[in-house]
N, CA, C and O atoms as a GROMACS GRO file, in nm:
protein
  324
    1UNK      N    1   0.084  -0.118   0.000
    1UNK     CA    2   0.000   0.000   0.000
    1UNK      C    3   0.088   0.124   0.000
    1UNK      O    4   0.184   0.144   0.075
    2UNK      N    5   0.051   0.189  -0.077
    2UNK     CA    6   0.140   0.310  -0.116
    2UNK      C    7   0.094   0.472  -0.010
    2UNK      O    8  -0.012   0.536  -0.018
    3UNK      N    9   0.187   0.495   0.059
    3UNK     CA   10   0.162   0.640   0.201
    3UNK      C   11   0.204   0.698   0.120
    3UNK      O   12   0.293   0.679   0.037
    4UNK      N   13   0.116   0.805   0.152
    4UNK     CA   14   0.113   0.947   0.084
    4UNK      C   15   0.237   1.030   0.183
    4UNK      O   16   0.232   1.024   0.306
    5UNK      N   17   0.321   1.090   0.125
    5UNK     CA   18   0.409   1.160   0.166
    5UNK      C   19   0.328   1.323   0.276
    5UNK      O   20   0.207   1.344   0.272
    6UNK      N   21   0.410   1.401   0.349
    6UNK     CA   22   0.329   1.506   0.362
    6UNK      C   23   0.309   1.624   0.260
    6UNK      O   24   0.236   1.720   0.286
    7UNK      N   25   0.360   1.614   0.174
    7UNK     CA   26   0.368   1.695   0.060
    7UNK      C   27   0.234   1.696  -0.004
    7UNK      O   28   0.154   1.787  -0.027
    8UNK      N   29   0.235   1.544  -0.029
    8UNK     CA   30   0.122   1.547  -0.162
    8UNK      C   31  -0.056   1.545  -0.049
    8UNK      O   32  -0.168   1.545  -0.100
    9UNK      N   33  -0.032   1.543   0.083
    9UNK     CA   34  -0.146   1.580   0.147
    9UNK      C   35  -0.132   1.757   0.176
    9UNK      O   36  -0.223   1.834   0.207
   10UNK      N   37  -0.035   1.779   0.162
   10UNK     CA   38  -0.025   1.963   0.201
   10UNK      C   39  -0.118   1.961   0.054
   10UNK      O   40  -0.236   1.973   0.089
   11UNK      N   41  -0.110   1.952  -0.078
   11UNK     CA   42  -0.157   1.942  -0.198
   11UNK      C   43  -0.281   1.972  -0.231
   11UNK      O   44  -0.351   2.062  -0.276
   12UNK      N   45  -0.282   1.842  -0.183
   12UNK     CA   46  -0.431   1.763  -0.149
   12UNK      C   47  -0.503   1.903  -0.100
   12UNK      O   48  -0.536   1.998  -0.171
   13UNK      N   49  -0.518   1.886   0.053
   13UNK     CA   50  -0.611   1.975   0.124
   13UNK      C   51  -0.546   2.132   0.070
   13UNK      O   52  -0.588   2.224   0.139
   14UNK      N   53  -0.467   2.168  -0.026
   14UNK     CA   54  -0.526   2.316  -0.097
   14UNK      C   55  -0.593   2.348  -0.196
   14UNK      O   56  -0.626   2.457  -0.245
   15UNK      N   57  -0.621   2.177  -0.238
   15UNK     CA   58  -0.710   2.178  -0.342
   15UNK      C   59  -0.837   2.169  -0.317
   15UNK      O   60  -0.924   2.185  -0.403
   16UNK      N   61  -0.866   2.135  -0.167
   16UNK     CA   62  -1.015   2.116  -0.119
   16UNK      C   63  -1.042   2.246  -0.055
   16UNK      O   64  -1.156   2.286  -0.032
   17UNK      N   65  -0.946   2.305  -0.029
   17UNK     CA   66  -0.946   2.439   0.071
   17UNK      C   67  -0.985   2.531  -0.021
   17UNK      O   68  -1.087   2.591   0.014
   18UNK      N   69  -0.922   2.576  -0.166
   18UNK     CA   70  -0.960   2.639  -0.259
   18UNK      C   71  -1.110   2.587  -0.347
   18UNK      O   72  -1.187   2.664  -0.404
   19UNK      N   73  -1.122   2.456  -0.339
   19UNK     CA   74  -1.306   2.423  -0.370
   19UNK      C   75  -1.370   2.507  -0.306
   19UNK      O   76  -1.416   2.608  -0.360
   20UNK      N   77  -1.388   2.472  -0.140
   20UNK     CA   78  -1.465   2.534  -0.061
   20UNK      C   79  -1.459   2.690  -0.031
   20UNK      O   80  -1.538   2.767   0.023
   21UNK      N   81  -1.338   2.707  -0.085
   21UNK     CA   82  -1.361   2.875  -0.057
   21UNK      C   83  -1.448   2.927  -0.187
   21UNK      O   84  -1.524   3.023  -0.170
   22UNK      N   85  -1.438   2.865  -0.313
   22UNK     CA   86  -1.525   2.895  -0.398
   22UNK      C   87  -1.680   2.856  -0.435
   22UNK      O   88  -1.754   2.885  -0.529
   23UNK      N   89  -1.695   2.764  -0.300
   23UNK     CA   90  -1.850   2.706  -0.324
   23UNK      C   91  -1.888   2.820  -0.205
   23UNK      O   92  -1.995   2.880  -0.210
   24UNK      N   93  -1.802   2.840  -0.113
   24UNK     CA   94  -1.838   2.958   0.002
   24UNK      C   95  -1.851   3.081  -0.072
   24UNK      O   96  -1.954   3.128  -0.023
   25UNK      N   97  -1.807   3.174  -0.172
   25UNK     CA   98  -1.784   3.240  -0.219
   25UNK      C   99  -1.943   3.252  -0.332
   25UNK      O  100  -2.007   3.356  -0.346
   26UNK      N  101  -1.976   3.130  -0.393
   26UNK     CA  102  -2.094   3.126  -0.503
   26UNK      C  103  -2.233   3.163  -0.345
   26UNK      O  104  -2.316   3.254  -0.352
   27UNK      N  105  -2.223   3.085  -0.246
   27UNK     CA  106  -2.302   3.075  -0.195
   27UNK      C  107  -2.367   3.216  -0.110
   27UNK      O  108  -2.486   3.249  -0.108
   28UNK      N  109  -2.214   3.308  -0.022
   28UNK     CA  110  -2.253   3.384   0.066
   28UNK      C  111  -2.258   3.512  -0.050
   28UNK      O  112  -2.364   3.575  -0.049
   29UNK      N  113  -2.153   3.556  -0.150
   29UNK     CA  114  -2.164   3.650  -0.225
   29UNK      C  115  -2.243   3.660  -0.381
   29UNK      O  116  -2.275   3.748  -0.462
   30UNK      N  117  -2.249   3.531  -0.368
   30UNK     CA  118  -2.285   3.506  -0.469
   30UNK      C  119  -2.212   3.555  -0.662
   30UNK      O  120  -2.271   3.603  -0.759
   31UNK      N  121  -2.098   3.521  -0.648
   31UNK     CA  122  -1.949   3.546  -0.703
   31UNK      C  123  -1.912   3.376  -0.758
   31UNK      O  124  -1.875   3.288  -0.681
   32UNK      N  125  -1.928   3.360  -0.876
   32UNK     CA  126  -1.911   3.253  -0.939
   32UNK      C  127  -1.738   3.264  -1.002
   32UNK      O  128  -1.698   3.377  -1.030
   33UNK      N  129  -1.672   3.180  -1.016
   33UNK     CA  130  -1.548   3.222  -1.074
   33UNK      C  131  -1.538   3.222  -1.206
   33UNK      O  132  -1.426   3.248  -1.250
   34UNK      N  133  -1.634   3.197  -1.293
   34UNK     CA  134  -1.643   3.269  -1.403
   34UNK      C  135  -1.690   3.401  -1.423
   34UNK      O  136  -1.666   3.448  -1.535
   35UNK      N  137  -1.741   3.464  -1.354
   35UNK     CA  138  -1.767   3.602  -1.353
   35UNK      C  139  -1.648   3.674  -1.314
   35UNK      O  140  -1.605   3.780  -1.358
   36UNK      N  141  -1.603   3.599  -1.221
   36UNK     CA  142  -1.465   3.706  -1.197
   36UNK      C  143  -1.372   3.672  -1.316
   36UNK      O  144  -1.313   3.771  -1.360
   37UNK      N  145  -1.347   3.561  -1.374
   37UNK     CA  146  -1.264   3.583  -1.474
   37UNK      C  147  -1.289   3.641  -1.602
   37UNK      O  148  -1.212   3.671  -1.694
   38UNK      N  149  -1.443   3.654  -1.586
   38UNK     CA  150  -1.454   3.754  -1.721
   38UNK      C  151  -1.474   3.919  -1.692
   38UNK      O  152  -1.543   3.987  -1.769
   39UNK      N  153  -1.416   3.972  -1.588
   39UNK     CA  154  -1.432   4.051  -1.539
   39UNK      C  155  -1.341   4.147  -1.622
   39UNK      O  156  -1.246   4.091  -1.677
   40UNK      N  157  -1.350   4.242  -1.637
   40UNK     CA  158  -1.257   4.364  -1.724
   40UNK      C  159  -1.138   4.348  -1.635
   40UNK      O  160  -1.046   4.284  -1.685
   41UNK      N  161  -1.123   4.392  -1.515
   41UNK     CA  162  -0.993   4.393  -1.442
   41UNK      C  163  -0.897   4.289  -1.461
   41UNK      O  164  -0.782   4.304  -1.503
   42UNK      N  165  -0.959   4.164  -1.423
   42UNK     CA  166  -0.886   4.034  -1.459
   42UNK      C  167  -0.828   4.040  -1.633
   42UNK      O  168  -0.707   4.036  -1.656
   43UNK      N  169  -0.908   4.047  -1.723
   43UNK     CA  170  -0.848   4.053  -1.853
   43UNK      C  171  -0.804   4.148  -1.875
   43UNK      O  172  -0.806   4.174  -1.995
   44UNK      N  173  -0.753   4.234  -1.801
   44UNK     CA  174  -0.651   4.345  -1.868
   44UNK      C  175  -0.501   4.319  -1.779
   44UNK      O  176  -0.386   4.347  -1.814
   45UNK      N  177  -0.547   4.260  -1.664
   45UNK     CA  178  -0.422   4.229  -1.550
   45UNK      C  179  -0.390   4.108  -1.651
   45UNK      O  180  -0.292   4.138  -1.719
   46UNK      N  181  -0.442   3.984  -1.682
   46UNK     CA  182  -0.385   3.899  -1.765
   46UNK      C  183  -0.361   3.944  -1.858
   46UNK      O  184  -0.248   3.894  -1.865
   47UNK      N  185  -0.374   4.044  -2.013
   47UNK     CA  186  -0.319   4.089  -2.103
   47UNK      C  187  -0.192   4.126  -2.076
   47UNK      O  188  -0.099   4.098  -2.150
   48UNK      N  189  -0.177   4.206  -1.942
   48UNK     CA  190  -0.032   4.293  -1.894
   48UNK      C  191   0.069   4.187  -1.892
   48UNK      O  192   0.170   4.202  -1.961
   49UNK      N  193   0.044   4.039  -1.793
   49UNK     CA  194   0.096   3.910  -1.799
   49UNK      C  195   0.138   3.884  -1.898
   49UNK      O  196   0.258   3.897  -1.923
   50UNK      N  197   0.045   3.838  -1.990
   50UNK     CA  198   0.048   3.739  -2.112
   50UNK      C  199   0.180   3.815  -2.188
   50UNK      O  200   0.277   3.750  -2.228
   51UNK      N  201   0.168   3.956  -2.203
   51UNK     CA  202   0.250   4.052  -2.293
   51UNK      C  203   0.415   4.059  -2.214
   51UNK      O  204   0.527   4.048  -2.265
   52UNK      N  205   0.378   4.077  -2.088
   52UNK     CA  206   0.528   4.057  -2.012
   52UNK      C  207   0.554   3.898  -2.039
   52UNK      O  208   0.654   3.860  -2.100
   53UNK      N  209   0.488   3.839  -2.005
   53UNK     CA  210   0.564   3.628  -2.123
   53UNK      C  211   0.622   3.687  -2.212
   53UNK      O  212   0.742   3.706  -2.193
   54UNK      N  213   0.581   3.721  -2.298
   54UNK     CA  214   0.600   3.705  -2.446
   54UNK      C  215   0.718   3.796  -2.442
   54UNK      O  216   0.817   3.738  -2.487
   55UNK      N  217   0.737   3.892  -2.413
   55UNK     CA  218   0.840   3.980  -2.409
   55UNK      C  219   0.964   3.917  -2.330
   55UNK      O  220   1.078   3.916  -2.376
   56UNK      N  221   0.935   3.876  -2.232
   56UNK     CA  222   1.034   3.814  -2.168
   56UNK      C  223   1.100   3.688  -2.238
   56UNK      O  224   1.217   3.658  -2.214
   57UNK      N  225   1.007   3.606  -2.338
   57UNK     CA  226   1.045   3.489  -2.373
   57UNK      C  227   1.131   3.528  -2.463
   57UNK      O  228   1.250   3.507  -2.440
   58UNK      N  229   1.091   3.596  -2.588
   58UNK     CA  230   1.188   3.614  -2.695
   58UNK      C  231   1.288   3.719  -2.692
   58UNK      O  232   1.346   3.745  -2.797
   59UNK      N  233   1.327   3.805  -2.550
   59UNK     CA  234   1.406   3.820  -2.508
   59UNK      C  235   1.499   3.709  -2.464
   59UNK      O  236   1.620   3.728  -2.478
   60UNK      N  237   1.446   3.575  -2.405
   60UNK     CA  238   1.542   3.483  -2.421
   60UNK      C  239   1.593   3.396  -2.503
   60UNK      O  240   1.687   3.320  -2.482
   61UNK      N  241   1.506   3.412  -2.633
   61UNK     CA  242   1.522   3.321  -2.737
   61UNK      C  243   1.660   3.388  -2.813
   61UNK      O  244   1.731   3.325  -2.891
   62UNK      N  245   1.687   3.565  -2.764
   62UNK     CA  246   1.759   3.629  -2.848
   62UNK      C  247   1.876   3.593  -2.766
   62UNK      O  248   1.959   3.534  -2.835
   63UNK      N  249   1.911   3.607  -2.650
   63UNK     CA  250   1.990   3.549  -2.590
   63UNK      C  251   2.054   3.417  -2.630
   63UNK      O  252   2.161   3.406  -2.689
   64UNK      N  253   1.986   3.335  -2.595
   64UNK     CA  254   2.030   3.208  -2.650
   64UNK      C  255   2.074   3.194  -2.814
   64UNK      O  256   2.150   3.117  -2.873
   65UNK      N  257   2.014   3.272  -2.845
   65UNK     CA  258   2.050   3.268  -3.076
   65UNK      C  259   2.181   3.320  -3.066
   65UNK      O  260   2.261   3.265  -3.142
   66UNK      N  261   2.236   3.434  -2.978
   66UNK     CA  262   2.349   3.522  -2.935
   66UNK      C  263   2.446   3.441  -2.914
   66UNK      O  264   2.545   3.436  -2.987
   67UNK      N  265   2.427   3.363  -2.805
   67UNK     CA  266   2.528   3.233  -2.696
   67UNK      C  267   2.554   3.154  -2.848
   67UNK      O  268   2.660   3.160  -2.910
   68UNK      N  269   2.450   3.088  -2.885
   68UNK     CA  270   2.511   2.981  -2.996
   68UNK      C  271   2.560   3.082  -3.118
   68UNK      O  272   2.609   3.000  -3.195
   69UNK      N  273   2.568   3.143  -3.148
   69UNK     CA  274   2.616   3.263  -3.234
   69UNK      C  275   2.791   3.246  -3.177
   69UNK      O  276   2.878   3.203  -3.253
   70UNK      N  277   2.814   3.276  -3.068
   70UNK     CA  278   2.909   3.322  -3.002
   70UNK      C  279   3.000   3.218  -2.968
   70UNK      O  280   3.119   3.237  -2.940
   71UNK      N  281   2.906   3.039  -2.976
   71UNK     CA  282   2.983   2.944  -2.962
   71UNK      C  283   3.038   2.900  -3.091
   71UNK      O  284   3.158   2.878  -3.111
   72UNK      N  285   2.948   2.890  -3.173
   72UNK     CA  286   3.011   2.897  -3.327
   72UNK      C  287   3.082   2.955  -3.340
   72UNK      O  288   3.164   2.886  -3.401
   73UNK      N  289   3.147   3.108  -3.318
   73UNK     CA  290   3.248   3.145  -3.348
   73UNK      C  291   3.389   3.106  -3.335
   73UNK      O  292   3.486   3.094  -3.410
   74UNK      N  293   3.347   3.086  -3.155
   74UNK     CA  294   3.459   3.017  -3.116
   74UNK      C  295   3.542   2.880  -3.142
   74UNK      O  296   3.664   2.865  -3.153
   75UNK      N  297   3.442   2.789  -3.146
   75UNK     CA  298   3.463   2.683  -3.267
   75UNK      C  299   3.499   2.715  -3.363
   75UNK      O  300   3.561   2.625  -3.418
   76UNK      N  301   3.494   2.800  -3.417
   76UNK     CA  302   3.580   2.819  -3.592
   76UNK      C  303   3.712   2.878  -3.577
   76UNK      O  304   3.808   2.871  -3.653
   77UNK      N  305   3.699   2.949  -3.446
   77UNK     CA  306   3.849   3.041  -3.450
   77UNK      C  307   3.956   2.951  -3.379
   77UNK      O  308   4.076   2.977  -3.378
   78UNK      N  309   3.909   2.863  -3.332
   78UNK     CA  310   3.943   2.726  -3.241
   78UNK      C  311   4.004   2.645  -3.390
   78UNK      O  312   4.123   2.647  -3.424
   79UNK      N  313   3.897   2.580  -3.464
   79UNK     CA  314   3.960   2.511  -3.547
   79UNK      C  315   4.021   2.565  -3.686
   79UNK      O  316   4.053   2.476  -3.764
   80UNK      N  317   4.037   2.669  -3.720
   80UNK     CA  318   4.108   2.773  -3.809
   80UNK      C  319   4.269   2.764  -3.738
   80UNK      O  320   4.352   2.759  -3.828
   81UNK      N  321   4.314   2.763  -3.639
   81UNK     CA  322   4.420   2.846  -3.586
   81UNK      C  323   4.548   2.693  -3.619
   81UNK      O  324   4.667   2.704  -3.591
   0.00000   0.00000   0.00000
C-alpha cells in the first residue's frame, strides 16, 4: 500500500481548501469564478501578464541565438588556428 508523503497531502487539502472557498464564495456573495474571470480587471491584469511572457520569452530566445552565435564562433576560430 502506497503512504502518501506530507507533501502530496499539504496538496491535497489546498485543493479542497480552494473548492470550498469557492462554493463559500458562489453561496454567501454570490461570485461565481467565471464572472470574476470575465471581469474587465482580470483581462486586462492577464493581457499585462500574457505581454510581459512574451516579451520576456523572446528576449530569451535572443539570448540564446546570441550564446550559440558566439559558440560557433569560437569553434571556428578554435579550429582555423
Amino acid at each position: 500500500m502506497r503512504r502518501f508523503t506530507n507533501r502530496s497531502r499539504g496538496f491535497i487539502k489546498t485543493i479542497l481548501l480552494v473548492i470550498i472557498a469557492l462554493v463559500l464564495l458562489k453561496y454567501f456573495f454570490n461570485l461565481s469564478l467565471n464572472d470574476i474571470i470575465k471581469s474587465q480587471v482580470v483581462q486586462d491584469i492577464w493581457s499585462i501578464i500574457k505581454s510581459l511572457f512574451q516579451t520576456l520569452w523572446g528576449l530569451l530566445l535572443m539570448i540564446l541565438d546570441f550564446l550559440k552565435a558566439l559558440i560557433a564562433t569560437a569553434k571556428d576560430s578554435l579550429t582555423h588556428k
